[in-house]
N, C-alpha and C positions, 0 to 999 in steps of 0.2 A: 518617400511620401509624396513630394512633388508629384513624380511622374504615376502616383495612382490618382491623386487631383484634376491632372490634365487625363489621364485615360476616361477618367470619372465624367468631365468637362464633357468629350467628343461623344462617347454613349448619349449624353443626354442634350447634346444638339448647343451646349451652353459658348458662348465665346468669351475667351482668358486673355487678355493681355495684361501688363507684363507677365509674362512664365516666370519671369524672376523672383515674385514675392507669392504665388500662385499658395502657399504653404498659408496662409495665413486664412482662405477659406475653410469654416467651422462647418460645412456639410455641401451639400449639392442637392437638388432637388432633382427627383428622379421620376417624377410625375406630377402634374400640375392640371384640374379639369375647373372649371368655370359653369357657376350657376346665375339664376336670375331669380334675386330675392325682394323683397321689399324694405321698406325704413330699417323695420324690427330683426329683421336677419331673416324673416319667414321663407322659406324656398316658395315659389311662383313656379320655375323651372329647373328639375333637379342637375347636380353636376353630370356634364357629360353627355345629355340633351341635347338638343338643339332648342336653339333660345329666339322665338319672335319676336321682330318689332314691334310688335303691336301691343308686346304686353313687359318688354325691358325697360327695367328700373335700375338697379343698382347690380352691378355685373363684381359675382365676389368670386375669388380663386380659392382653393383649396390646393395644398400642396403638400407633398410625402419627400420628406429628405432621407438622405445617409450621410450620418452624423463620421466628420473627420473628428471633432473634439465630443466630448462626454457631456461638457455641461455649460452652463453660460448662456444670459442672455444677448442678443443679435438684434443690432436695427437691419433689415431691409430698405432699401429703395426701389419700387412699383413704378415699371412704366406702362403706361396703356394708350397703345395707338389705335385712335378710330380709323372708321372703315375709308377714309380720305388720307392715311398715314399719317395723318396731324397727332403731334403727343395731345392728350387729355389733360389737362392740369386747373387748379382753379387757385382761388386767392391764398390761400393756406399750404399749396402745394410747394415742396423743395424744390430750390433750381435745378431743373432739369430731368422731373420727375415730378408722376401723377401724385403720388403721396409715402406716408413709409412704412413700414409697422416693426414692431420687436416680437423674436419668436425667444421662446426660453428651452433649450434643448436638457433633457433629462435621461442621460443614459447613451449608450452606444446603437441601438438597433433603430429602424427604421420609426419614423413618427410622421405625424403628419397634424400638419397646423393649417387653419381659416385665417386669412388674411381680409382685413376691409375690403367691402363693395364701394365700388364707386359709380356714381350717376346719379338719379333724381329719384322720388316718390311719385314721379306724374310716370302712368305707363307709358309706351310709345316712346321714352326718353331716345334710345338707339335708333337709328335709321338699319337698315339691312346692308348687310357687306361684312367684309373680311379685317376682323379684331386681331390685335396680339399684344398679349400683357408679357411682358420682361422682369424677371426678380433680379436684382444688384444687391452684390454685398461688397463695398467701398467699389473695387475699379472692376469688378469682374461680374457677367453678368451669368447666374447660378443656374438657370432655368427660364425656359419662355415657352409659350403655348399661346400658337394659333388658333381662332373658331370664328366662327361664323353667326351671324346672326341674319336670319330668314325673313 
């Protein structure tokens, strides 16, 4: 099982240290695209767009995993580097992380869960340049996706 975890890992660009307890990841995420929403969840710009300055507010990921276990609720921990490689984090935020969320997985096939946006209700909150949010589950990071904002 190990070594379909790490196969699973390198497909999807994710980095695994230790390999030694690698078994203990509940899924991988196998695709991850980024929208730009408002307060309410409203899409402004849909996932997989390209997302303007001028109108980025709360930058929310959407992600598709493959479930290693069947069932059980998961905290994540979300990092989001702005386009200065600075992490994003604010008063509420975990050490060393933008923020966290729980997904609840139901069954063996592929599923896909919305994760919290993060950033403001004022448009224009992003500046333009190159984002990349990171999903962690304890020491292993599950998925990450680059993009851009114009």
């Amino acid at each position: 099982a190990a070594s379909d975890v790490i196969a699973e890992c390198e497909n999807a660009g994710a980095l695994v240290t230790p390999v030694n307890s690698v078994t203990e990841v509940p899924f991988l995420i196998t695709s991850m695209e980024v929208a730009n929403v408002d307060k309410a969840g409203n899409i402004i710009q849909d996932y997989g767009v390209l997302i303007w300055d001028s109108k980025s507010r709360y930058l929310k990921p959407k992600i598709t995993v493959k479930p290693f276990k069947t069932s059980g609720t998961y905290t994540l921990y979300v990092k989001l580097y702005n386009s200065s490689g600075s992490l994003a984090t604010g008063t509420s935020s975990p050490a060393g992380y933008s923020y966290s969320n729980n997904v609840t997985l139901s069954g063996s096939g592929s599923q896909t869960f919305y994760l919290s946006g993060w950033g403001s209700d004022t448009s224009g909150h992003w500046s333009a340049g190159e984002y990349r949010f990171e999903v962690w589950y304890g020491d292993y990071c599950i998925g990450s996706k680059t993009f851009k904002i114009i």
